[in-house]
MIMIVEX-361168 format. One line per 4 residues: number of its first residue (from 1); their letters; for each residue x, y, z of N, C-alpha, C, O, CB. Coordinates in steps of 0.02 Angstrom, whole numbers. Atoms other than C-alpha are relative to their C-alpha. Glycine has a CB too. Layout:
! MIMIVEX-361168
NUM = a = X:Y:Z:X:Y:Z:X:Y:Z:X:Y:Z:X:Y:Z  ... $
***
This chain:
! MIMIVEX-361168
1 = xxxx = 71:-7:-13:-158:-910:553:-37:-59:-31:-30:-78:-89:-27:67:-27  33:54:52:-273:-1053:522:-44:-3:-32:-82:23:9:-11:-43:14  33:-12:34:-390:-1058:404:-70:3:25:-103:42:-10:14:-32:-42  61:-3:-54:-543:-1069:513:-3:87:26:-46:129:13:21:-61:78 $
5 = xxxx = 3:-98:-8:-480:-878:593:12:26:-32:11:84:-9:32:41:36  -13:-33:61:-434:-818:427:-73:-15:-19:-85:-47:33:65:-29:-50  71:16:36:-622:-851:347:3:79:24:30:126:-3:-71:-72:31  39:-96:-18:-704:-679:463:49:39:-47:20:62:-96:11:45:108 $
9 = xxxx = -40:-46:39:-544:-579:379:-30:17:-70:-61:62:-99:69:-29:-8  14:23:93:-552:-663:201:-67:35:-8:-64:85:-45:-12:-103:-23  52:-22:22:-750:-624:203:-19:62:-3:-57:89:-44:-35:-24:21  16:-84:-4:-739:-442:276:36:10:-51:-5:35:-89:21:51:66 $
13 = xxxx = -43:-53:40:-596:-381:148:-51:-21:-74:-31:10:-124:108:-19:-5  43:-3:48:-742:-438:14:-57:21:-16:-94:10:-64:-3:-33:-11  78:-48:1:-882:-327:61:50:72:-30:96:102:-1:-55:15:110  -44:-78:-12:-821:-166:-30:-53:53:7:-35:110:-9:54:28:-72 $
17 = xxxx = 38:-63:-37:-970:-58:35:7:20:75:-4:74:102:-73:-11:-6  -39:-21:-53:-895:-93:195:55:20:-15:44:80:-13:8:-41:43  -51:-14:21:-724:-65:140:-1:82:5:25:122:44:8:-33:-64  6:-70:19:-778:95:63:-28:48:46:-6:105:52:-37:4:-56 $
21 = xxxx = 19:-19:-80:-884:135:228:62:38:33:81:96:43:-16:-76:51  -55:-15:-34:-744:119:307:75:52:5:101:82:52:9:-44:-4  -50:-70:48:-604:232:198:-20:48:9:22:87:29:5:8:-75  28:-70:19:-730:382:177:-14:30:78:-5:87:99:-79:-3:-55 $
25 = xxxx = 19:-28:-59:-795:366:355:51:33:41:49:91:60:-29:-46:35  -47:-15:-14:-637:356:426:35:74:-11:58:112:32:23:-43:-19  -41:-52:23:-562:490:339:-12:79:6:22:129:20:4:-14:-63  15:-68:-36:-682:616:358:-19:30:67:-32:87:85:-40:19:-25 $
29 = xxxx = 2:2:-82:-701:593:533:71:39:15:74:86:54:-1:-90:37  -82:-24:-32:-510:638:557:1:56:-47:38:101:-30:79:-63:-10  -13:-74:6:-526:776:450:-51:26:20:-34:85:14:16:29:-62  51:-52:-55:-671:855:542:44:19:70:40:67:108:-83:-50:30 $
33 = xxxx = -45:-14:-76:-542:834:689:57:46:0:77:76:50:34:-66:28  -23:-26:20:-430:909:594:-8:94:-17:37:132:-36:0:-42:-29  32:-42:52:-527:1056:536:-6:37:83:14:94:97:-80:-30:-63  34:-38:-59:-603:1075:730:82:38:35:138:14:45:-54:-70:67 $
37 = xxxx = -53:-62:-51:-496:1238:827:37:-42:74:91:-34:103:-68:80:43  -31:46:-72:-491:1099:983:23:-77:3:24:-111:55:-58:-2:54  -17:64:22:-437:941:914:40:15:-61:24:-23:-106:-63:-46:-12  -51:-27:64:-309:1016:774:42:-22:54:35:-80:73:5:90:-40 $
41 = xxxx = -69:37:-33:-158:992:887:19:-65:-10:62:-86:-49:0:-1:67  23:61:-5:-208:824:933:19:-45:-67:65:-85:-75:-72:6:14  -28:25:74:-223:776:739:61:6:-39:84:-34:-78:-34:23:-41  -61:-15:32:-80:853:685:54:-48:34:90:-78:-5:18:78:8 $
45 = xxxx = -60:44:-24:43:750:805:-31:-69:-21:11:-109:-42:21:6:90  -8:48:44:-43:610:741:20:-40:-66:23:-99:-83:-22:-2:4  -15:5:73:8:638:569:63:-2:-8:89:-28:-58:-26:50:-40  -63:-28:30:185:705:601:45:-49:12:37:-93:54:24:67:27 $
49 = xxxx = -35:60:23:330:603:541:44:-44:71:85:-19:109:56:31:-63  -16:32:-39:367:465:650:-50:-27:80:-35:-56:132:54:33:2  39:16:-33:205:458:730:-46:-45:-9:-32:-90:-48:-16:37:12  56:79:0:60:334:741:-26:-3:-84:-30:-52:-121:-95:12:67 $
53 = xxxx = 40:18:75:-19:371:570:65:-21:-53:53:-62:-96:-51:82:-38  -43:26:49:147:349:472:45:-75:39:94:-97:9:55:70:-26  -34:58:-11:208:192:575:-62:-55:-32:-53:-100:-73:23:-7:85  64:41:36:31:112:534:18:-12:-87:27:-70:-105:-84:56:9 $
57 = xxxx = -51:-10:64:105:159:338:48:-57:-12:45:-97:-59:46:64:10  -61:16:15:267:91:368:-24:-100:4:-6:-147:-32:66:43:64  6:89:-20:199:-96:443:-41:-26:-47:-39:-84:-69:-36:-24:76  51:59:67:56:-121:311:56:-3:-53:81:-57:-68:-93:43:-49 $
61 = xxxx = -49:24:66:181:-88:161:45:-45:27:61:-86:-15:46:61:-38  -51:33:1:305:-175:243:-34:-92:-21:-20:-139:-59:40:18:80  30:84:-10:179:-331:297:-15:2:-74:38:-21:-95:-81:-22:62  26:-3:48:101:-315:121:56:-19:-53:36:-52:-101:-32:59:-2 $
65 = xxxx = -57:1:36:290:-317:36:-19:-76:22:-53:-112:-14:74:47:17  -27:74:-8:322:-487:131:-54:-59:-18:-42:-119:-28:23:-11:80  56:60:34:135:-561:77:3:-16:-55:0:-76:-67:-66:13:-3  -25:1:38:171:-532:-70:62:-24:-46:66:-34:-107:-9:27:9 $
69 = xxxx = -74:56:23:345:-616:-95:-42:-58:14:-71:-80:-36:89:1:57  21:64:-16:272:-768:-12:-71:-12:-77:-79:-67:-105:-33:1:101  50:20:45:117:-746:-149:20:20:-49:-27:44:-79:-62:17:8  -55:25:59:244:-745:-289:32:-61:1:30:-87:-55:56:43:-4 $
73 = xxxx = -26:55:-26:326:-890:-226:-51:-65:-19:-42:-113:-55:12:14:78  64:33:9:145:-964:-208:-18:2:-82:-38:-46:-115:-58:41:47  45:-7:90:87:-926:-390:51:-34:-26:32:-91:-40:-16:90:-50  -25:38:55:238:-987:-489:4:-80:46:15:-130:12:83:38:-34 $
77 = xxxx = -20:54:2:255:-1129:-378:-60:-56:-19:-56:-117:-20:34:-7:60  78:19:13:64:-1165:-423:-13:-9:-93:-61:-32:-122:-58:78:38  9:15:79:111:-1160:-625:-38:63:-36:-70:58:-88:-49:-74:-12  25:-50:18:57:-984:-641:58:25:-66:114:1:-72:-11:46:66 $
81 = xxxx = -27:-47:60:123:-879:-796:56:44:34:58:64:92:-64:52:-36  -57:-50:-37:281:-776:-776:-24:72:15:-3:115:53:69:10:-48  47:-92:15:167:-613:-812:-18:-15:71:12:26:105:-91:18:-74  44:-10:-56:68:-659:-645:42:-16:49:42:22:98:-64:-39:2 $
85 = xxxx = -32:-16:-56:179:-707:-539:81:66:14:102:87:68:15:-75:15  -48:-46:19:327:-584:-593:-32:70:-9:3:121:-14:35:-23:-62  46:-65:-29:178:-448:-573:10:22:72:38:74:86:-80:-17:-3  -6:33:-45:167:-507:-402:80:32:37:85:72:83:-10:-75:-28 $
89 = xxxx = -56:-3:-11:349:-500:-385:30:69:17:60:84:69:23:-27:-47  -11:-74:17:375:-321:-438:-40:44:45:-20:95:73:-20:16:-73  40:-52:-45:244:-248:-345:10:-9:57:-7:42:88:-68:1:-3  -54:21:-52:333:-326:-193:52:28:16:53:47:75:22:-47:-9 $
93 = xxxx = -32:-45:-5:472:-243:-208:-10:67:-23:35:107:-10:40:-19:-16  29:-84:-5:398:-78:-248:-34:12:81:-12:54:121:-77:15:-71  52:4:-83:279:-98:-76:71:-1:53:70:36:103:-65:-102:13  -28:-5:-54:442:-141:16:64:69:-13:101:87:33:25:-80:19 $
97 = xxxx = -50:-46:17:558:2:-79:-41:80:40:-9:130:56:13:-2:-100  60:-55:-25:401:130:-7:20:3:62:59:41:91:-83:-20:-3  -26:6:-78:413:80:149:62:7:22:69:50:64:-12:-56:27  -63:-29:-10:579:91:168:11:82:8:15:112:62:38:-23:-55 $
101 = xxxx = 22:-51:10:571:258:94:-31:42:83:-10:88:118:-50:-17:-60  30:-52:-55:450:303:238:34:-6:87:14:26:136:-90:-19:4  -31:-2:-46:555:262:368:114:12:-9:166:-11:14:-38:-70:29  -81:-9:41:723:341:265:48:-60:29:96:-51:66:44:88:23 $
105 = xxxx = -43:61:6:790:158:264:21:-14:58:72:-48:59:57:3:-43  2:35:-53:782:125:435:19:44:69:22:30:129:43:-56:-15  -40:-59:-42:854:293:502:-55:38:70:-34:67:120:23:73:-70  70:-9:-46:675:329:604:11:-48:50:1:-30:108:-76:-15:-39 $
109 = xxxx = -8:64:-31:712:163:676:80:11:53:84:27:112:6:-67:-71  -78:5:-17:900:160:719:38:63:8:97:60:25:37:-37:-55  -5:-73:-15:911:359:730:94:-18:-23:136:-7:21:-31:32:101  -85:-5:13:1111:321:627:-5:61:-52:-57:71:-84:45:-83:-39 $
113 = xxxx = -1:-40:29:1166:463:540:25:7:-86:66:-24:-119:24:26:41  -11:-3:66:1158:527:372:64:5:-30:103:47:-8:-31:44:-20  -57:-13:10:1300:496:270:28:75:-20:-13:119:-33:13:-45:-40  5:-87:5:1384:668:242:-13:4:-81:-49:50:-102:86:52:29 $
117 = xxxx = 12:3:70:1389:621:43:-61:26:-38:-68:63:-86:4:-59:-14  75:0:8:1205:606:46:-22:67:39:-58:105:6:-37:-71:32  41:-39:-28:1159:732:177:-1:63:-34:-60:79:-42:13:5:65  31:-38:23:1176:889:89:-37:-1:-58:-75:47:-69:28:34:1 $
121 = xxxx = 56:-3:37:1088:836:-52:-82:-2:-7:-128:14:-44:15:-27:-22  87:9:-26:938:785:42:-38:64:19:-8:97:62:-8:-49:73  15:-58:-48:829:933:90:-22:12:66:-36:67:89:-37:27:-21  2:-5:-62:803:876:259:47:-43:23:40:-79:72:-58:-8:23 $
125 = xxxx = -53:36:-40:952:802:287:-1:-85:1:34:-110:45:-7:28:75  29:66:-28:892:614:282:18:-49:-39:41:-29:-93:-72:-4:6  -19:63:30:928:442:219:-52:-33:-71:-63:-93:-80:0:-52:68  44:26:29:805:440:77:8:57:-70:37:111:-77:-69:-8:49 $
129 = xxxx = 25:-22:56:746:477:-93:-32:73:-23:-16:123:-54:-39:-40:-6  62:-56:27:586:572:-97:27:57:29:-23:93:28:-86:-11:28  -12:-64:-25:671:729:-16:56:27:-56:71:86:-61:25:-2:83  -37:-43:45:791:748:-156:-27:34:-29:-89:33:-34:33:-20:-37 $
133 = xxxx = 35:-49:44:788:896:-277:-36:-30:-48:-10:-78:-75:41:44:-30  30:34:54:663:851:-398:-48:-21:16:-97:-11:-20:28:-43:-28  54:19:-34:553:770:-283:-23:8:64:-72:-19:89:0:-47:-5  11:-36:-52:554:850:-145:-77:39:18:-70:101:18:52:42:-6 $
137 = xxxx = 62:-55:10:374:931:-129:-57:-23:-37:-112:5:-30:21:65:-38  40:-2:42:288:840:-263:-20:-62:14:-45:-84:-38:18:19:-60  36:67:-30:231:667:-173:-70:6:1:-103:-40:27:20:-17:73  80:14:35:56:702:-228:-20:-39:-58:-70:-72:-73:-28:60:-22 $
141 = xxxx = 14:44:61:90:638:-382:43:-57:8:63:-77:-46:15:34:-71  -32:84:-21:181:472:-317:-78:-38:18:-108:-84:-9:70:-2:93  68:12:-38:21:466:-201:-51:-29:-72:-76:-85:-79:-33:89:45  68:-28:74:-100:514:-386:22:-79:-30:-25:-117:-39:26:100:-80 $
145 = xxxx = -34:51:41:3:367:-467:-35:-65:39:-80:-101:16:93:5:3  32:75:-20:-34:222:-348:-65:17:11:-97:-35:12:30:-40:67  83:-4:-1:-218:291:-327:-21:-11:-76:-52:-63:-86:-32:81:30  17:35:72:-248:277:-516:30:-48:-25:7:-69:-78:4:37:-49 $
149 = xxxx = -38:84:6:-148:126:-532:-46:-41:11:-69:-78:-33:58:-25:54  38:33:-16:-260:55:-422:-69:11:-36:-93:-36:-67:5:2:60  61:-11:71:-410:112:-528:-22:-50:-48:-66:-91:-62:26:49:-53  -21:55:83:-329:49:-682:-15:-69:22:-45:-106:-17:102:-2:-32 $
153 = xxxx = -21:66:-10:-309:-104:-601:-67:-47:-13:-63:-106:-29:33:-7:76  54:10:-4:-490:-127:-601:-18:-38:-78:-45:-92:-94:-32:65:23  9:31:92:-492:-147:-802:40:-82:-26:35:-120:-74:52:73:-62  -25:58:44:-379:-286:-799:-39:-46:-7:-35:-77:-60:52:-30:19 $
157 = xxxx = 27:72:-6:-491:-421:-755:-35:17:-45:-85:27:-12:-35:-34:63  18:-12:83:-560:-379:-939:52:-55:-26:35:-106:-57:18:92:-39  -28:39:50:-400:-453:-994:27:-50:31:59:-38:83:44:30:-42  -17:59:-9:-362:-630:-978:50:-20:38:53:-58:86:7:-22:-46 $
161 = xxxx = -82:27:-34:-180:-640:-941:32:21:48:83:3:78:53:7:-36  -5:-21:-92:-200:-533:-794:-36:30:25:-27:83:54:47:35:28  48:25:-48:-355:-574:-733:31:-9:76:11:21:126:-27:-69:-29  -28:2:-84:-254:-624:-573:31:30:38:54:13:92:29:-34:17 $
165 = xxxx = -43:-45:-47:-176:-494:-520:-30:57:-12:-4:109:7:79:4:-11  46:-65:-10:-308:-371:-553:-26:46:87:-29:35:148:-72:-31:-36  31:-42:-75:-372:-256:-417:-76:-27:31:-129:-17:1:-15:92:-21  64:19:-18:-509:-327:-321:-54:37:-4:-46:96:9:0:-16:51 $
169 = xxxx = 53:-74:19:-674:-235:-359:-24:20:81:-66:63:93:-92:-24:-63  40:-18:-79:-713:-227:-161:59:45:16:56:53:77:-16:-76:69  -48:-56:-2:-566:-100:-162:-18:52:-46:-4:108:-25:68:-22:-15  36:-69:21:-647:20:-287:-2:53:47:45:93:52:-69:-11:-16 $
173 = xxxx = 14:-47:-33:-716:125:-170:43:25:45:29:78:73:-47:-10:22  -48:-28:-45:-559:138:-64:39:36:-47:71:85:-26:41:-50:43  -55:1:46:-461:157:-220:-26:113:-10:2:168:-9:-14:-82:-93  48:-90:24:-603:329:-264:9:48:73:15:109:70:-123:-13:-18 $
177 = xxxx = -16:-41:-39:-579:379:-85:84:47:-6:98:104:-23:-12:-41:56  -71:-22:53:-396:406:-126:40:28:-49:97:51:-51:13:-19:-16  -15:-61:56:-394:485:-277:-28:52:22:8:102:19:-27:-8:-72  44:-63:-24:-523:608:-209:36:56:42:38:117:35:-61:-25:46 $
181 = xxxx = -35:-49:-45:-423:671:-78:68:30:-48:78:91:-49:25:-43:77  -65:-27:29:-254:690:-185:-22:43:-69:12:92:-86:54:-68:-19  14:-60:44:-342:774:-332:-13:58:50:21:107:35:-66:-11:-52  55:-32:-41:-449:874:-186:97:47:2:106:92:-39:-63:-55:88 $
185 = xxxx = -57:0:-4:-257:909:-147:37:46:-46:58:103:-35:15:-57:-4  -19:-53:59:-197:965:-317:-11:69:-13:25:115:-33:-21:-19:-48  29:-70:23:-307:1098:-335:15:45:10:13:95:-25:-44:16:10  -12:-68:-32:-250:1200:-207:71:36:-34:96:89:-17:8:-11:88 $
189 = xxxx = -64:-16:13:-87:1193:-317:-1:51:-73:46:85:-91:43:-72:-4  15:-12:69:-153:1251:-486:-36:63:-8:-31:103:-55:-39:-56:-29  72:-57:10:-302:1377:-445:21:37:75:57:8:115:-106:-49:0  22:-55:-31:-327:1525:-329:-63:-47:47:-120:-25:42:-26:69:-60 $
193 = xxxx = 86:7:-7:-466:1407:-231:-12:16:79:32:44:111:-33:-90:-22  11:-37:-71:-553:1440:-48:56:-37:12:92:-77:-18:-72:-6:54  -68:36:-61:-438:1407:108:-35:-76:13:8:-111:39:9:57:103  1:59:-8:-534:1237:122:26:-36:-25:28:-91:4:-36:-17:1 $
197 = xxxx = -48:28:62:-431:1176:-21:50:-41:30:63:-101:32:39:59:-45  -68:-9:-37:-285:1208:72:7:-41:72:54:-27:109:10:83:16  26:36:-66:-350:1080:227:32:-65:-28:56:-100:16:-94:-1:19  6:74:29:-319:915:102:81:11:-2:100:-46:-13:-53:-21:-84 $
201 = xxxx = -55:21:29:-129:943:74:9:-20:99:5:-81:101:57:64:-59  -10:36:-59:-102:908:288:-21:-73:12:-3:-106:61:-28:36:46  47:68:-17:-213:744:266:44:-44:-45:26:-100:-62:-94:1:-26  -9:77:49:-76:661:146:16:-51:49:-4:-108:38:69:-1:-64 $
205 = xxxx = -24:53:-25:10:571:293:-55:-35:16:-39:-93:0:43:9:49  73:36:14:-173:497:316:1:-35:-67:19:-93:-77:-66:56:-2  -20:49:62:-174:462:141:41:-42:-20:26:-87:-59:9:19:-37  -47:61:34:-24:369:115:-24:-44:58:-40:-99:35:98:11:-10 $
209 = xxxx = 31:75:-16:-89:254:260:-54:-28:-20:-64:-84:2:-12:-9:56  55:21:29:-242:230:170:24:-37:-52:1:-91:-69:-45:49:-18  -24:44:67:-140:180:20:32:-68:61:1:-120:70:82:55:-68  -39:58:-18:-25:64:121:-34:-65:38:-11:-122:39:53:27:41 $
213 = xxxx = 54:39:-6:-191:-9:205:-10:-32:-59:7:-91:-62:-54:33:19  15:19:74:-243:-31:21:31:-70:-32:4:-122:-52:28:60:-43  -33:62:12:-101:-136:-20:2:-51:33:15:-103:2:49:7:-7  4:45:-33:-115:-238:126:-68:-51:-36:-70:-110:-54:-4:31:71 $
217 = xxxx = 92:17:12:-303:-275:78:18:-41:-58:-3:-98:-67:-68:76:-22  2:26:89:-251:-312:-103:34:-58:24:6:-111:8:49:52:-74  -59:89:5:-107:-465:-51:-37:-31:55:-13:-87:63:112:1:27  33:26:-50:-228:-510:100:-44:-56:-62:-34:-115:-78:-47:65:54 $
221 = xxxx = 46:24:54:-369:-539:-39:16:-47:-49:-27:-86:-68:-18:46:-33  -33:13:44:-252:-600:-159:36:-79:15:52:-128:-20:43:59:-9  -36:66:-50:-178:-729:-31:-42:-85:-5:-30:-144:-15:-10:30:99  57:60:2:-345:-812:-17:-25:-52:-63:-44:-110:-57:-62:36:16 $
225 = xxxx = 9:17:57:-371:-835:-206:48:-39:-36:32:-59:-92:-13:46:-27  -57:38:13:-202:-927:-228:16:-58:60:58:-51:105:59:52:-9  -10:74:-63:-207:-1099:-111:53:-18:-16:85:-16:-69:-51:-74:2  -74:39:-6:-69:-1177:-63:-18:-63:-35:-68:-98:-28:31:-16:84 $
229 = xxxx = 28:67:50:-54:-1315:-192:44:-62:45:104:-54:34:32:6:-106  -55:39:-28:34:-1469:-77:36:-19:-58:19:-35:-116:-22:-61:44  -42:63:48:184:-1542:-141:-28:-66:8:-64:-79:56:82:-12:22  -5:58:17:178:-1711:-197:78:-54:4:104:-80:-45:-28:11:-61 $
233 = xxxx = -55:34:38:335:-1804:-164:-4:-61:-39:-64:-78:-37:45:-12:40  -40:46:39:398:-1946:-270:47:-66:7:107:-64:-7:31:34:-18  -54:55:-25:474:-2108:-222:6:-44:-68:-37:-66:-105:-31:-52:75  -14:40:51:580:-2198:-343:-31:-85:-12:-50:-116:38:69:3:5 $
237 = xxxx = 55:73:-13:492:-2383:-401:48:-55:11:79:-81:-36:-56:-26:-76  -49:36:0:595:-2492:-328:-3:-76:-66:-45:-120:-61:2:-17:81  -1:42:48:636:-2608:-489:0:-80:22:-13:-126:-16:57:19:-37  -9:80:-16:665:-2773:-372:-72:-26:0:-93:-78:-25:40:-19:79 $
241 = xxx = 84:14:10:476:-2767:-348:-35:-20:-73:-91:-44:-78:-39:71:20  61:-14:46:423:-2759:-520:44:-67:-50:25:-81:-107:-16:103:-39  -45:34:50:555:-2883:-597:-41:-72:-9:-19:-115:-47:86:-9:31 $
***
């Protein structure tokens, strides 16, 4: 992309009252659709696994994994600190270990079968993690984790040494949409509360594309603030010249 059609991008992902517009509007729009007796179907196959809202998921973390390598690559080769670009690094392979994850390592894709080793331990049978015992059920708090992560992330640019890999503040408000819903979420797990409660745990596959949007946004943003530094090559001085 050249830098001329990258500018409109670069400038929208730095309004975060649009941003945040956009997260809350979004979101409660599809759960009003959700909620309505004649558009519930409808929403629901959008959500369910292997449909439009979790492939949207699977391509930002993935694209977001691979911006991210390249803007690790970019930072140390720019003379950045090992902290910032080895931040960078890590959160790269977390973004692309997710994604994976949401497409049980490719098995959505390539429909190959579970090994038998693995399959009865999984509780749906599948090529992945989050369904083992233990975690099976409790991906609210994976969800809770990268939504207050991203939060946190907000405080770094307080501290110096990773100032650059802080969370952009024009992601705030996506970051609060996000937590909102997965606490909103919790509740229904803890308390006795109305049946509207009980509406927010169907909206995670929504939510995790909101997160995996999120991350896109963050290495999009992040992209722009790290220029490509040109090399410089080097030609030896030829000594016959200078003798």
């Amino acid at each position: 992309m050249s830098k001329r059609r990258w500018l409109p991008l670069a400038r929208a992902l730095q309004s975060g009252p649009r941003l945040t517009s956009i997260a809350l509007g979004a979101t409660v729009a599809f759960h009003l659709l959700y909620l309505a007796p004649a558009t519930r179907d409808a929403a629901e196959w959008f959500m369910r696994e292997g449909s439009a809202v979790e492939d949207v998921t699977f391509a930002s973390l993935l694209l977001a994994s691979g911006l991210g390598l390249g803007l690790t690559l970019r930072a140390r080769r720019n003379g950045e600190t090992t902290l910032v670009w080895g931040c960078f690094g890590i959160l790269s392979f977390g973004l692309f270990f997710v994604a994976m994850e949401e497409v049980s390592w490719g098995q959505w894709i390539f429909f190959f079968k579970t090994p038998e080793s693995f399959e009865h331990l999984n509780r749906q049978g599948e090529t992945n993690l989050h369904n083992l015992p233990g975690l099976f059920g409790r991906s609210e708090y994976l969800r809770l984790t990268f939504a207050v992560g991203g939060l946190a992330g907000l405080w770094l640019d307080r501290v110096p040494a990773l100032r650059k890999v802080a969370t952009p503040r024009a992601l705030a408000g996506w970051f609060v949409v996000v937590t909102a819903y997965v606490l909103l979420d919790l509740v229904d797990d803890f308390v006795d509360a109305p049946w509207f409660f009980s509406t927010f745990s169907p909206m995670s596959e929504w939510v995790e594309m909101l997160i995996g949007l999120a991350a896109l946004a963050y290495m999009l943003i992040k992209r722009d603030r790290f220029p490509r530094v040109p090399v410089v090559e080097t030609r030896p001085v030829d000594a016959a010249n200078h003798s």
